[in-house]
C-alpha positions in Angstrom: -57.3 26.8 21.0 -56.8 23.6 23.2 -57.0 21.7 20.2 -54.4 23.8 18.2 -52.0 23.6 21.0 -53.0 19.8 21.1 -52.3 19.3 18.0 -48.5 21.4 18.1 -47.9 19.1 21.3 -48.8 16.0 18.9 -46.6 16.8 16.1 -43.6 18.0 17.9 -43.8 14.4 19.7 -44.4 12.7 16.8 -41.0 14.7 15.1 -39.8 13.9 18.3 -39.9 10.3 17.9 -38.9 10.2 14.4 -36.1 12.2 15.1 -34.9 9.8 18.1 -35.7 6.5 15.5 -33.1 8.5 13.1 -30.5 8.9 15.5 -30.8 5.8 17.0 -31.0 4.1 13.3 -27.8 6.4 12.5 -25.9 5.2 15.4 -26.6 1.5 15.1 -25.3 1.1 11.7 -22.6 3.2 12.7 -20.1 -0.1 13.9 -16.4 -0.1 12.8 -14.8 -3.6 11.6 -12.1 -3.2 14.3 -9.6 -5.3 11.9 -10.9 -2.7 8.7 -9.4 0.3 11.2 -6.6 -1.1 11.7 -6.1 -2.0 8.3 -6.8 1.5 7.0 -4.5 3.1 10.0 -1.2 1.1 10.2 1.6 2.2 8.5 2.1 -0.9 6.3 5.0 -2.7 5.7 3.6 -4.8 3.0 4.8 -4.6 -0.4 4.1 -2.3 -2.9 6.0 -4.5 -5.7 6.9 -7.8 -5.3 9.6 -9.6 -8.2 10.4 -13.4 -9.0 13.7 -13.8 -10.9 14.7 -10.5 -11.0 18.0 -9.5 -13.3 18.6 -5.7 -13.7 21.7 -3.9 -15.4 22.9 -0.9 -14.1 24.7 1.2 -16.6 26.4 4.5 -17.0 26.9 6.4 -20.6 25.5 3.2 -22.2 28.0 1.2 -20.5 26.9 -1.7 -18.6 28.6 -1.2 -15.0 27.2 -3.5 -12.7 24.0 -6.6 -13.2 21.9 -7.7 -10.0 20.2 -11.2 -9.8 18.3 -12.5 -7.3 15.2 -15.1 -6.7 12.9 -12.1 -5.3 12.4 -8.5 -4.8 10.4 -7.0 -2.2 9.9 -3.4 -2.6 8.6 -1.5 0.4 7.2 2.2 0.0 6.2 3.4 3.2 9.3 5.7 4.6 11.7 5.3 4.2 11.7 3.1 1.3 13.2 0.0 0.3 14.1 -2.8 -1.8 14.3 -6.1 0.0 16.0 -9.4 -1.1 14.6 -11.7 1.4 16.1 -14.6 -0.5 19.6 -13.5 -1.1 21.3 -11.7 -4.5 24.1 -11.9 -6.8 26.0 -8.6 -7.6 28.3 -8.3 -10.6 30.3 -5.6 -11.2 31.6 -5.3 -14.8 34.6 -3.3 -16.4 34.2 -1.6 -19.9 34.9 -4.3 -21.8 31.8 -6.1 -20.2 33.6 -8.3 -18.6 32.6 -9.0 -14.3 35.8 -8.0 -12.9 34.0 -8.7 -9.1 31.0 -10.3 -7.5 29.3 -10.3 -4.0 26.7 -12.7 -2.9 24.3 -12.7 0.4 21.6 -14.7 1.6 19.6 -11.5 2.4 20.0 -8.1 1.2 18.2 -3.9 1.5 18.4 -1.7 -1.0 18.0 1.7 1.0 17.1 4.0 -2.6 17.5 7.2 -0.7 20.9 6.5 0.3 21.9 4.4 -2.8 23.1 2.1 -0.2 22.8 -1.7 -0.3 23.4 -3.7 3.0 24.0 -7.4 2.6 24.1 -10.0 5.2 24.4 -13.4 6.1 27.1 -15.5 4.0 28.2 -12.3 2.5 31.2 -13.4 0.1 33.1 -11.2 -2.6 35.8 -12.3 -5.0 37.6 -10.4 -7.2 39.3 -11.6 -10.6 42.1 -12.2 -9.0 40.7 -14.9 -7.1 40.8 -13.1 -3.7 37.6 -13.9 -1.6 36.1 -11.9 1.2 33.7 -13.3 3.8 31.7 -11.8 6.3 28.2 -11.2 7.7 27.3 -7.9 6.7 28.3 -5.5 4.2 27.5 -1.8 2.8 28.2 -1.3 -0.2 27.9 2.3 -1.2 26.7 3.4 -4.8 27.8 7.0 -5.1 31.0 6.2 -3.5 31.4 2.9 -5.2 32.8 1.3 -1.7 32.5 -1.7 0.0 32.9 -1.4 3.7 31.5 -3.1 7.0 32.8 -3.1 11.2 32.1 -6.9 11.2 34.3 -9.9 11.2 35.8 -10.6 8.1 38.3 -12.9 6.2 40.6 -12.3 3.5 41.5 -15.4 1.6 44.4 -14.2 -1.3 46.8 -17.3 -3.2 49.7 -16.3 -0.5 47.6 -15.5 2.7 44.2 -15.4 4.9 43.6 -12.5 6.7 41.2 -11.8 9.9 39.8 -8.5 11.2 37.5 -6.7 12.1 36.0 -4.9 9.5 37.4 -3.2 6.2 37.0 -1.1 3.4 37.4 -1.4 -0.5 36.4 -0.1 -3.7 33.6 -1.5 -5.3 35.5 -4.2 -7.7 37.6 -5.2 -4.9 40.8 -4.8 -6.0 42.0 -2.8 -3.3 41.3 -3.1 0.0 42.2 -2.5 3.8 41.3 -4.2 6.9 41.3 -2.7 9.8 41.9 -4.3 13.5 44.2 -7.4 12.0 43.4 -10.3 14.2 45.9 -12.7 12.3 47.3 -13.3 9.2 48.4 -17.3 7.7 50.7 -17.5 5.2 49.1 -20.2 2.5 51.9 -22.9 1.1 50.8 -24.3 -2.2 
């Protein structure tokens, strides 16, 4: 009976021990690349998409409405999402006979999809077919509105006059527009 129990004693240290080799195996090979977790658990801001030379038309009832250029397109998905133009773009807006009635330029630009909201900044210029020009820093230009509008600075060159203020508002192809909070006007002498 000594010998039984002898023998229980033996095997229970012997499962003992390969129990305690297992777990300490299991929790040796058990080490996280700190860089892999943080990897894995950031919310990335990298994109999903990136474009060189993008052109897209934007059309409505198979008319072509407006055509966006720019050098490249960064498109972000994590929320909320966005298209960015880290480079700048080139926005023309066209009438029915195809023919660009308006453009606006930036150096940088979001696309905000959910809102159908583009914000432009730096070197933000718009000109209409009539030759007037707009200049500022930033810009929103509103897609299901079809407005322009921003609360910055801006300038108003027309063939009779340059106006300053601070911010405005405008349809899309900038034919009309207001300014709010004149700051001066100079009449132009040709």
């Amino acid at each position: 009976m000594l010998f039984r129990f002898a023998q229980k004693n033996i095997r229970i240290q012997v499962i003992g021990l390969y129990f305690l080799l297992a777990l300490g195996f299991l929790f040796s090979s058990c080490e996280n690349d700190k860089k892999e977790i943080e990897r894995i658990s950031a919310k990335s801001s990298d994109p999903a998409e990136e474009i060189k030379g993008l052109e897209t038309l934007y059309s409505d009832s198979g008319i072509v409405k407006v055509r966006v250029t720019a050098p490249v397109l960064k498109k972000i998905t994590t929320p909320p999402a966005i298209t960015e133009l880290p480079k700048g773009l080139l926005i023309e807006f066209y009438d029915q006979n195809k023919k660009v009635i308006s453009k606006l330029s930036a150096n940088y630009a979001i696309h905000f999809e959910q809102e159908s909201k583009w914000e432009a900044k730096s070197n933000v210029v718009v000109i209409n077919e009539k030759g007037d020009q707009l200049n500022t820093e930033k810009l929103t230009w509103d897609e299901k509105k079809e407005i322009l509008y921003s609360d910055q600075f801006v300038k108003i060159k027309t063939k009779e006059e340059i106006i300053y203020g601070n911010g405005f508002e405008a349809n899309q192809d900038f034919s009309r527009y207001r300014i709010f909070n004149v700051k001066g006007r100079i009449t132009v002498k040709e």
